[in-house]
N, C-alpha and C positions, 0 to 999 in steps of 0.2 A: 313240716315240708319246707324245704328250700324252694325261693325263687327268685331266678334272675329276670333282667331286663335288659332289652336293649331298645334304642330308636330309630326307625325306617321314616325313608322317604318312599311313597309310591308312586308312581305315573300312571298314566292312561291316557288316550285321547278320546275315551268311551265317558266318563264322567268319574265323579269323586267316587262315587262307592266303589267302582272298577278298581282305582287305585288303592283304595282301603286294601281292599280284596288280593292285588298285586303284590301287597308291602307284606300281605298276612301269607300269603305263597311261600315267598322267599324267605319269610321269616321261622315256616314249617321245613323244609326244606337244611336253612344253615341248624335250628336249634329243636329240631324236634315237636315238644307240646307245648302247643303255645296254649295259655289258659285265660289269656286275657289283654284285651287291647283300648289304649286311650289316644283317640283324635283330637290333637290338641291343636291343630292348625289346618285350613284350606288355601288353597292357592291356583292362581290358572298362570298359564302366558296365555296372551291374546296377540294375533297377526291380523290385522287388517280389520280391526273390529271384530272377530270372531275369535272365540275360546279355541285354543288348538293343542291345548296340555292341560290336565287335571293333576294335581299335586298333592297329595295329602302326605302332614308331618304324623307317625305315630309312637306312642309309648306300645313297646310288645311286651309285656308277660311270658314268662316257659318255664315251666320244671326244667332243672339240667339232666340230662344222663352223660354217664361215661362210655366209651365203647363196649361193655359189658352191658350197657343196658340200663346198669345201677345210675343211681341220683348224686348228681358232684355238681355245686355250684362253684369249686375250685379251676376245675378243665371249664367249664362252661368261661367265665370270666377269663380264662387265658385266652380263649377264642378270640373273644372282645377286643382283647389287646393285643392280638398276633393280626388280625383281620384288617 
């Protein structure tokens, strides 16, 4: 089985897993099935002593398909590089 990867950033102003949860959306959305993900970083801004952004960096996991459906980690990676 081929599998690509790519890295999101997520936001939220609900908390870190919100943002997990946000990066994991978008990441279904541009590449389909995503099969697995690595939180390698948290982060906030904070205004005025209060958190007011939640930040998570992630590694996404995906099987690629091709418009047909079929599995191409070739189109998948042009994505990457046209994106």
């Amino acid at each position: 089985m081929q599998v690509g990867f790519v890295e999101y950033i997520g936001e939220s102003h609900k908390g870190w897993e919100d943002a997990v949860k946000n990066a994991v959306d978008d990441a279904v959305k541009s590449y389909g099935n995503v099969t697995g993900v690595e939180v390698y970083n948290l982060t906030a801004d904070v205004h005025e002593s209060r958190i007011v952004d939640y930040k998570a960096n992630l590694k996404i996991a995906y099987t690629p398909r091709s418009e047909n459906g079929e599995f191409s980690l070739d189109e998948s990676m042009e994505r990457l590089y046209l994106a």
